[in-house]
NUGULO-797559 format. One line per field, with one value per residue (C-alpha): x, y, z; residue number from 1. Coordinates in nm, 2 decimals. Example, Ala and Ser with C-alpha at 12.3 -4.5 7.8 and 13.67 -1.06 7.14 Angstrom:
BEGIN
xx	(1.23,1.37);
yy	(-0.45,-0.11);
zz	(0.78,0.71);
nr	(1,2);
***
This chain:
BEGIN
xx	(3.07,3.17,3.42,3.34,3.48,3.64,3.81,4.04,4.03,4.39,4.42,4.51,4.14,4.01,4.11,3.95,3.55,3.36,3.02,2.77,2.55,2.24,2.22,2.14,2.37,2.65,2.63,2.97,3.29,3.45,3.80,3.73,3.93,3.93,4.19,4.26,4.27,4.64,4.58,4.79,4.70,4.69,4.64,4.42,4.49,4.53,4.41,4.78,4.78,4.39,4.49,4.81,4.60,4.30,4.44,4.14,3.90,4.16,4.00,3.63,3.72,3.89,3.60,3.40,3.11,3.10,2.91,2.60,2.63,2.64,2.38,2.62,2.83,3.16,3.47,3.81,3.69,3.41,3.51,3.23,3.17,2.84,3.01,3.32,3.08,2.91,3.19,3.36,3.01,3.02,3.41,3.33,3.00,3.23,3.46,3.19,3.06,3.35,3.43,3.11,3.17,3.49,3.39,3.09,3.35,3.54,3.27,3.14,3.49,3.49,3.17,3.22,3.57,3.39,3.12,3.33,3.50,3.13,2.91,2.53,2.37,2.53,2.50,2.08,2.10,2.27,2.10,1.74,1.91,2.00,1.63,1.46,1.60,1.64,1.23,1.26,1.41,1.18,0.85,0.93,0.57,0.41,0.44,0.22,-0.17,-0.35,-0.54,-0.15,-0.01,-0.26,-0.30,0.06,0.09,-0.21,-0.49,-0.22,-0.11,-0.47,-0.61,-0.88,-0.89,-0.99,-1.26,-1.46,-1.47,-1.58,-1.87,-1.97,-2.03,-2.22,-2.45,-2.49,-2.50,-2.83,-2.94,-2.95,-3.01,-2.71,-2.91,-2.77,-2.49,-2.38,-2.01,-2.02,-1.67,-1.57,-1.23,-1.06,-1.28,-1.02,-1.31,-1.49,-1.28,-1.46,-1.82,-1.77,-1.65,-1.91,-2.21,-2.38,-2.56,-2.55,-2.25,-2.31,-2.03,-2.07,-1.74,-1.72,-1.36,-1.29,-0.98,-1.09,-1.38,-1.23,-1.01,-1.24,-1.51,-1.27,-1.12,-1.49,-1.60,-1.29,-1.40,-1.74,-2.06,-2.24,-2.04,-2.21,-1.99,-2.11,-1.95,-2.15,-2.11,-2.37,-2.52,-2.63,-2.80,-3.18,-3.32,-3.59,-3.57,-3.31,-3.03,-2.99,-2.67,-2.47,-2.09,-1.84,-1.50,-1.18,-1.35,-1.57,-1.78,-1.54,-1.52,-1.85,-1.69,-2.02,-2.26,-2.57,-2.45,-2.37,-2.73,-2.78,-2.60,-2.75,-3.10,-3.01,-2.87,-3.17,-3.41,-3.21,-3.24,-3.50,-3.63,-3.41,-3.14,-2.80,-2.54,-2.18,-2.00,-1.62,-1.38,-1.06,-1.03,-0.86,-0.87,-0.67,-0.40,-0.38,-0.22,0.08,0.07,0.42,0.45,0.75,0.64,0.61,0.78,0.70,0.87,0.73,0.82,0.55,0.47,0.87,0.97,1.11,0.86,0.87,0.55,0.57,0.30,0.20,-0.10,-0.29,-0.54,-0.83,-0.95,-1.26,-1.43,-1.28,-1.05,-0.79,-0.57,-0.36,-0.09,0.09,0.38,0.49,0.82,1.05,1.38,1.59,1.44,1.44,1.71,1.69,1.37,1.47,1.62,1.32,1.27,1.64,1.54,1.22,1.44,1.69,1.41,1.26,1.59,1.63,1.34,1.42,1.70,1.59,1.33,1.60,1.78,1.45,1.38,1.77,1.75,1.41,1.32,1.08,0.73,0.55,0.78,0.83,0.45,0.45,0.75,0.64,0.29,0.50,0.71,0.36,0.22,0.54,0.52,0.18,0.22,0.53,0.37,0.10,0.35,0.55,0.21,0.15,0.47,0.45,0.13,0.23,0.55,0.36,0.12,0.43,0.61,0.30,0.27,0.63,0.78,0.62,0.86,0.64,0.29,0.08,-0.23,-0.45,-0.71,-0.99,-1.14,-1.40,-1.29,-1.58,-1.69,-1.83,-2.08,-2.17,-2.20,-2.45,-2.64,-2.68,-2.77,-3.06,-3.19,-3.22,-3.42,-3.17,-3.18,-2.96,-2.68,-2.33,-2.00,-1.64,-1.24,-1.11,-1.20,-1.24,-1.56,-1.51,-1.51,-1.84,-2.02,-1.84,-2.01,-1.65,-1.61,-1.26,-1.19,-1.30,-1.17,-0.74,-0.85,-0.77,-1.09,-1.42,-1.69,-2.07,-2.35,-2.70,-3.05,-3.33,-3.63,-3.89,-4.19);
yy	(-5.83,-6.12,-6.09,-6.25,-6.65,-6.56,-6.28,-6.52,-6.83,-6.93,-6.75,-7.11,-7.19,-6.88,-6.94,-7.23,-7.12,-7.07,-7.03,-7.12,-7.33,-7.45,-7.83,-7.98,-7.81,-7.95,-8.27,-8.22,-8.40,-8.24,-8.29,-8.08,-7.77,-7.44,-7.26,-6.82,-6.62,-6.67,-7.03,-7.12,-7.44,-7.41,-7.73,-7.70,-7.66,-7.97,-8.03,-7.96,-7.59,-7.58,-7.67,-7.38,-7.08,-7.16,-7.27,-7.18,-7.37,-7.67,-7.85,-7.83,-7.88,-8.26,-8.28,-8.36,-8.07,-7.93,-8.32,-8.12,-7.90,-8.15,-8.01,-7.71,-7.64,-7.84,-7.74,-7.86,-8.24,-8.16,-7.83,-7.66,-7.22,-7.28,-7.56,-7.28,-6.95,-7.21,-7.32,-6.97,-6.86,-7.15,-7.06,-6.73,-6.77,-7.03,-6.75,-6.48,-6.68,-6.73,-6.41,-6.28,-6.57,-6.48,-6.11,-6.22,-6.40,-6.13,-5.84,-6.10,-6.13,-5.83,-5.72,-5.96,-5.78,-5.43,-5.58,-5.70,-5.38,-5.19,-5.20,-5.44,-5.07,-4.89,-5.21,-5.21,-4.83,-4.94,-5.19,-5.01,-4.70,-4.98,-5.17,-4.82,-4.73,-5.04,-5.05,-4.67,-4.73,-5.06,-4.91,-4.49,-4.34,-4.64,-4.44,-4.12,-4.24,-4.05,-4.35,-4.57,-4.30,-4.21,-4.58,-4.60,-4.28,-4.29,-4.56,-4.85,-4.81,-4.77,-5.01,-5.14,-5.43,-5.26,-5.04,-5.34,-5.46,-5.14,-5.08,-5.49,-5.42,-5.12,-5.31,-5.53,-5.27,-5.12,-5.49,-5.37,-5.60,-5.69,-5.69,-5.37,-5.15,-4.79,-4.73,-4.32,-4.19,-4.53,-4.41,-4.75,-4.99,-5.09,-5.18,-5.40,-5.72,-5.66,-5.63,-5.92,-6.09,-5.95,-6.12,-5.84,-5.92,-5.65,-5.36,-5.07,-4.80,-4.41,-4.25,-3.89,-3.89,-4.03,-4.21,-4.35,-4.43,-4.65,-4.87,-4.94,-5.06,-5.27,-5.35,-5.46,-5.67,-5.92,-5.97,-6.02,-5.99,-5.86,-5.49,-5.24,-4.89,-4.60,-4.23,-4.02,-3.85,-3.73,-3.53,-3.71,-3.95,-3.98,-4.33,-4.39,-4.68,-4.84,-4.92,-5.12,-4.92,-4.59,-4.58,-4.29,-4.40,-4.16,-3.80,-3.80,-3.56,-3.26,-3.26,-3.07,-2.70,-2.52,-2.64,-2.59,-2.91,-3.09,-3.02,-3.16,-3.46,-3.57,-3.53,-3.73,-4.01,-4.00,-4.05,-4.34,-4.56,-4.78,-4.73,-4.83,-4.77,-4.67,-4.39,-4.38,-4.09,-4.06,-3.72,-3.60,-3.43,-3.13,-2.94,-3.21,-3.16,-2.80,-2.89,-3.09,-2.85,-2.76,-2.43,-2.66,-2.87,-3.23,-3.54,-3.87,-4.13,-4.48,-4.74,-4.67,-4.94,-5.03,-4.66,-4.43,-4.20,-3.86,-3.65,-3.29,-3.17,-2.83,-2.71,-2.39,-2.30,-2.09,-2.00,-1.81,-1.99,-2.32,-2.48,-2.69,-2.71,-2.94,-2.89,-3.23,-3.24,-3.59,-3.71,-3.96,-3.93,-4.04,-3.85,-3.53,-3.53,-3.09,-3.12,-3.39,-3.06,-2.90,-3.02,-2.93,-2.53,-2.53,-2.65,-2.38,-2.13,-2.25,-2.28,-1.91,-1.78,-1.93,-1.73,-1.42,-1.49,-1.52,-1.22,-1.01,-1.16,-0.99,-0.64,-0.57,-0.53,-0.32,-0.48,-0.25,-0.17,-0.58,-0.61,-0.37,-0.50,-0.82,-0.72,-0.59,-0.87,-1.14,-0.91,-0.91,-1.25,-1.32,-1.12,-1.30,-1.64,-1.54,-1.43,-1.77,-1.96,-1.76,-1.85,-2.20,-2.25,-2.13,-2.34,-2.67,-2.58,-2.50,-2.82,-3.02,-2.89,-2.89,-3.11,-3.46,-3.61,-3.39,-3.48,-3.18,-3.16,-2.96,-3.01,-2.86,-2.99,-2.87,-2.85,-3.04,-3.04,-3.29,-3.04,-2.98,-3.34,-3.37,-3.10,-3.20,-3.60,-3.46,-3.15,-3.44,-3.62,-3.87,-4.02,-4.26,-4.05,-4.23,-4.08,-4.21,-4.04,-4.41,-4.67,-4.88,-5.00,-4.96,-4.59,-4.56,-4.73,-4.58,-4.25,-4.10,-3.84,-3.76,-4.10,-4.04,-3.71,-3.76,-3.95,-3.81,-3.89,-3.83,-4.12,-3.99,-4.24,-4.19,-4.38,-4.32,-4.41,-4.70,-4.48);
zz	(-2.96,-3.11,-3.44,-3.76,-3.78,-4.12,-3.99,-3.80,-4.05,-4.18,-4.58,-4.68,-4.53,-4.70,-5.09,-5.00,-5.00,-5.29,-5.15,-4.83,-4.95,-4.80,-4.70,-5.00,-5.19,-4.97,-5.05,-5.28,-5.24,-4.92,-5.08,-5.40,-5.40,-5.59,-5.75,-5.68,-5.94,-6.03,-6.08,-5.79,-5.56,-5.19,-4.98,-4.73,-4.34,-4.12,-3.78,-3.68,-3.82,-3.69,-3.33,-3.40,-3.52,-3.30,-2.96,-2.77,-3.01,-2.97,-2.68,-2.81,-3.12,-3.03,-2.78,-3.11,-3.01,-3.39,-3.48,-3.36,-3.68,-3.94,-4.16,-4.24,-4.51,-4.48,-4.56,-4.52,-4.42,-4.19,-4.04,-4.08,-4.05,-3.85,-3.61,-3.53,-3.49,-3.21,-3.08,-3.00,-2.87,-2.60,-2.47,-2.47,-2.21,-2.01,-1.95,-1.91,-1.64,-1.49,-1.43,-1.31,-1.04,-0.92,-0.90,-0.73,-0.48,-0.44,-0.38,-0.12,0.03,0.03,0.18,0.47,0.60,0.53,0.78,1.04,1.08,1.12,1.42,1.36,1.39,1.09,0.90,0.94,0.88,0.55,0.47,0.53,0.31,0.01,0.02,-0.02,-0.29,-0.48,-0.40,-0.53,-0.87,-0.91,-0.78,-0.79,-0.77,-0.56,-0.26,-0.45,-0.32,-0.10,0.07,0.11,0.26,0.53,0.58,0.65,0.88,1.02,1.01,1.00,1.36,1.46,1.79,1.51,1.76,2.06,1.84,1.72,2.08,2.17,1.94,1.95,2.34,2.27,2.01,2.30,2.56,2.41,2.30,1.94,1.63,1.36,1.08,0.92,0.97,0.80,0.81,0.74,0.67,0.59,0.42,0.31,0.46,0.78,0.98,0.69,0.82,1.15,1.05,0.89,1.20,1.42,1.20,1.09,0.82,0.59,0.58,0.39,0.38,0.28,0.16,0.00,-0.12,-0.48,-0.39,-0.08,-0.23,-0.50,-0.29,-0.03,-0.31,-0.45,-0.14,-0.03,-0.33,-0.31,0.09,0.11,-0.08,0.25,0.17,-0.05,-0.09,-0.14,-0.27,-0.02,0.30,0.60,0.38,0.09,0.37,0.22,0.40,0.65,0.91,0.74,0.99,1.36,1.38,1.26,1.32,1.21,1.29,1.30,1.30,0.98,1.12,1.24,0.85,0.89,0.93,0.94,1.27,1.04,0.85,1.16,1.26,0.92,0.94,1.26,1.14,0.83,1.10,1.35,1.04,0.90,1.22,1.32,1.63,1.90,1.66,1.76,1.64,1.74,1.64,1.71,1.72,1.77,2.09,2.01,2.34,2.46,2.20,2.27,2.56,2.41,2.08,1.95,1.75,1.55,1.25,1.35,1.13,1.10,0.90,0.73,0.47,0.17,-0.08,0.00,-0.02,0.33,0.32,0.55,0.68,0.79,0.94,1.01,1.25,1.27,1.52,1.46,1.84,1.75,1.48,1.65,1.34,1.39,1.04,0.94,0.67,0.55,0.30,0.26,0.04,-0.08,0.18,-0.08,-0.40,-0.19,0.04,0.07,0.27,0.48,0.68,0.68,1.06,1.14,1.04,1.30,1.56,1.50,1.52,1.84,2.00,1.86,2.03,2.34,2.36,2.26,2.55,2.81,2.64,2.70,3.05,3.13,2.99,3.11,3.49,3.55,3.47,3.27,3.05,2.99,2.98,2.69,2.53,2.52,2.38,2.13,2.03,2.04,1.78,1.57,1.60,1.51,1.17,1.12,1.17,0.94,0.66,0.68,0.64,0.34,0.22,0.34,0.16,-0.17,-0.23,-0.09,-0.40,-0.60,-0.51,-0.54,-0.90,-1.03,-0.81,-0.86,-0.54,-0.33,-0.21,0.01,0.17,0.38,0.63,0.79,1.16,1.35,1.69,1.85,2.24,2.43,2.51,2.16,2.07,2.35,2.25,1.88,1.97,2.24,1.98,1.71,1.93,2.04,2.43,2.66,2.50,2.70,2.59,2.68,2.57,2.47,2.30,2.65,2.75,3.12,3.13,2.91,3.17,3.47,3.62,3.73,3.54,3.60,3.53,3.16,3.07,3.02,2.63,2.30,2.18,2.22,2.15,2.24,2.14,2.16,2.08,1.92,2.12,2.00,1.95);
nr	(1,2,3,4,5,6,7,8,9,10,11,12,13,14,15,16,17,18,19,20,21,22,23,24,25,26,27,28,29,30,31,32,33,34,35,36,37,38,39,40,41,42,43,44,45,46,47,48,49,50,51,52,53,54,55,56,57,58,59,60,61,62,63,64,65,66,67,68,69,70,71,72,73,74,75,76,77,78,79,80,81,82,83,84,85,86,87,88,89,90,91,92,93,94,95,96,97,98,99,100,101,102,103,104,105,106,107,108,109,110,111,112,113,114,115,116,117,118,119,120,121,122,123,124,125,126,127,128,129,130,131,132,133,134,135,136,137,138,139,140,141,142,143,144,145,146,147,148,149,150,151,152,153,154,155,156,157,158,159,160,161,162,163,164,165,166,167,168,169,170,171,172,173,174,175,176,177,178,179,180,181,182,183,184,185,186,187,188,189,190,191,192,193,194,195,196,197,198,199,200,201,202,203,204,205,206,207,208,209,210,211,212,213,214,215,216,217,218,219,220,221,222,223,224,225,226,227,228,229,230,231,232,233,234,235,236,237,238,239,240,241,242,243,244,245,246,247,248,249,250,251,252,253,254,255,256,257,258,259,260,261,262,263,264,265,266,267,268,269,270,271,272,273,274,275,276,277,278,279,280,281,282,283,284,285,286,287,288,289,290,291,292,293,294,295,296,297,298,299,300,301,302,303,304,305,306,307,308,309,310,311,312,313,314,315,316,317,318,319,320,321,322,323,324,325,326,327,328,329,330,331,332,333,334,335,336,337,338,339,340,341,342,343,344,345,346,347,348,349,350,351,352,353,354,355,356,357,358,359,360,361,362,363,364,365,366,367,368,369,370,371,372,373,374,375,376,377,378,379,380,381,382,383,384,385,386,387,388,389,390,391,392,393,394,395,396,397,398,399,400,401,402,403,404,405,406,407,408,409,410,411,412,413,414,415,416,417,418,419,420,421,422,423,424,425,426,427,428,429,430,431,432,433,434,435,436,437,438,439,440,441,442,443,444,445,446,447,448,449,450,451,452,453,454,455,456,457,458,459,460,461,462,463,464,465,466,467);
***
């Protein structure tokens, strides 16, 4: 803070002042003097004692910088209150700024030894660690939207590419029209880009969620004026003979938990079509990730909205009424650093179990009795599993309320068959049904089976006759 000028004005200056006055009352004689209260005179101070009791205000001062302030009150011959407030104001930012540049030299001086003595790795490590959170403090809940952070995780990484090629060949495949297209399960809207660049003519997009919903509609009205969204799913489908072509992209349908609504939704798409329309419905294989499933939790880590963001995910499998669940816990690395072991602890318990496996495979020989030990220990197991998913379930909706670093969710797949599929397009009514596991047009046409059945997906189409 700066002191008050008068604070540091010479006393014989002081008993000089008898008021501020404003400009027009300043027009006295500058060399008129007042007297103190005992009567005494006092000369006023030169520009010798001036340069002597103010060194640092010396050089500006001679530099002839107080002329600016002529319209203020004068004292003394010209040296006016207003002209030495400014004057000290000016020093003192010279020297302000001149020290924030030489610490700004030195930090850099600095920083570049630090450097030199640290490998390129641990510097982009550092320097990733440093962006995030700057990003954090500037943007700290960006990262906390449903729709960014699936897009990050999930859909971003997606071969959206190789999709559009896929379904334009299949358009072309069954010679159908691009007149009008339903996106069902459009989520937020990747594929709108491509519509638009395969000249259909009109897009329409069905979306139940709310947040999905909201950003593809926006997302949709600042591309084109060809896309119309909608907040509905297979279900609220009520049209006859509307569309050339019905795609649902990314597994909308395994949403459908109950096969009386998958029944449902096909009917709803078979009636929509015109004749010689076209449905393409596309799944998650999950028989082929029960193969590779790992009873760990998995992790995934992404930059969201310029914040390092970490997904856990958690999956359950319901064998008998064929659900494949899906718990996902996603949070800020650097806001919650305690979960950031959470993967650590699974490891420690798989490597655990191992051992206790080996342990058992030692101490018991004879078969029976390991048959009926081991029984044993699958049941303990399975009723241990079952309590820590309890457990896990109610602190992920503890976090998610107390905790607002913490973002959880659950899903709910069908765990759809080929078979299936096949059956519901042909009891609808549906015929040329082709299927394929990739998006790669070479195997839909192919007849090699085994050719076709190492994908992770499973893409059935189908057609609905002319008459």
């Amino acid at each position: 803070m700066i002191p008050r000028i008068h604070n540091q004005l010479p006393l014989s200056s002081l008993n000089t002042i008898n008021y501020f006055s404003t400009t027009n009352d300043c027009q006295q004689d500058t060399n008129t003097t007042t007297t103190t209260n005992d009567n005494s005179y006092i000369a006023p101070s030169t520009n010798d004692e001036f340069e002597i009791e103010f060194p640092s205000l010396s050089e500006i001062y001679n530099s002839g910088l107080y002329s600016r302030f002529n319209n203020t009150c004068s004292i003394n011959g010209g040296n006016s209150i207003g002209s030495r407030v400014q004057n000290e104001r000016i020093v003192r930012e010279k020297q302000r700024r001149q020290q924030q540049q030489q610490q700004k030299e030195m930090e850099q001086q600095q920083d570049s030894i630090r450097k030199s003595n640290i490998s390129p790795e641990l510097e982009q490590e550092e320097n990733e660690i440093l962006n995030a959170y700057n990003n954090e403090v500037l943007n700290k809940h960006g990262w906390k939207k449903r729709d960014l952070l699936y897009y990050c995780f999930i859909q971003k990484n997606h071969e959206n590419d190789r999709i559009a090629n896929f379904i334009h060949s299949v358009s072309l495949y069954y010679k159908t029209s691009r007149e009008c297209l339903l996106d069902i399960g459009s989520g937020i809207g990747r594929m709108f880009s491509y519509w638009i660049s395969l000249k259909w003519e009109l897009i329409e997009a069905h979306e139940p969620d709310f947040d999905y919903y909201s950003f593809s509609n926006d997302y949709a009205k600042n591309l084109s004026d060809k896309i119309f969204v909608y907040q509905s799913g297979f279900l609220d489908l009520n049209v006859v003979a509307k569309y050339d072509m019905v795609v649902s992209i990314h597994g909308p349908l395994q949403y459908l938990t109950d096969v009386r609504d998958r029944f449902k939704a096909l009917q709803n798409i078979y009636n929509s079509l015109k004749p010689g329309g076209v449905v393409l419905l596309d799944v998650s294989n999950f028989l082929s990730g029960l193969t590779n499933l790992c009873t760990q939790m998995n992790q995934q880590k992404m930059m969201v909205n310029g914040v390092t963001v970490k997904r856990i995910s958690n999956i359950q499998v319901n064998t008998l009424l064929g659900l494949w669940q899906t718990d996902d816990v996603f949070f800020s690395v650097l806001e919650n650093r305690k979960y950031s072991t959470l993967d650590d602890d699974f490891n420690d318990n798989d490597n655990d179990d191992q051992e206790d496996d080996n342990d058992i495979n030692n101490q018991y020989n004879d078969n029976d009795e390991y048959d009926n030990f081991q029984q044993q220990q699958q049941q303990e197991q399975h009723q241990q599993q079952q309590s820590d998913k309890v457990d896990m379930d109610n602190s992920s909706f503890d976090i998610e309320k107390n905790d607002s670093g913490i973002i959880a969710e659950q899903h709910t797949f069908s765990i759809l068959t080929l078979s299936e599929l096949q059956l519901l397009l042909m009891s609808t009514g549906f015929i040329n049904i082709k299927h394929a596991s990739k998006w790669d047009f070479s195997s839909f046409i192919s007849h090699d089976q085994e050719l076709d059945s190492n994908g992770h997906r499973i893409i059935i189409t189908g057609q609905k006759p002319f008459s």
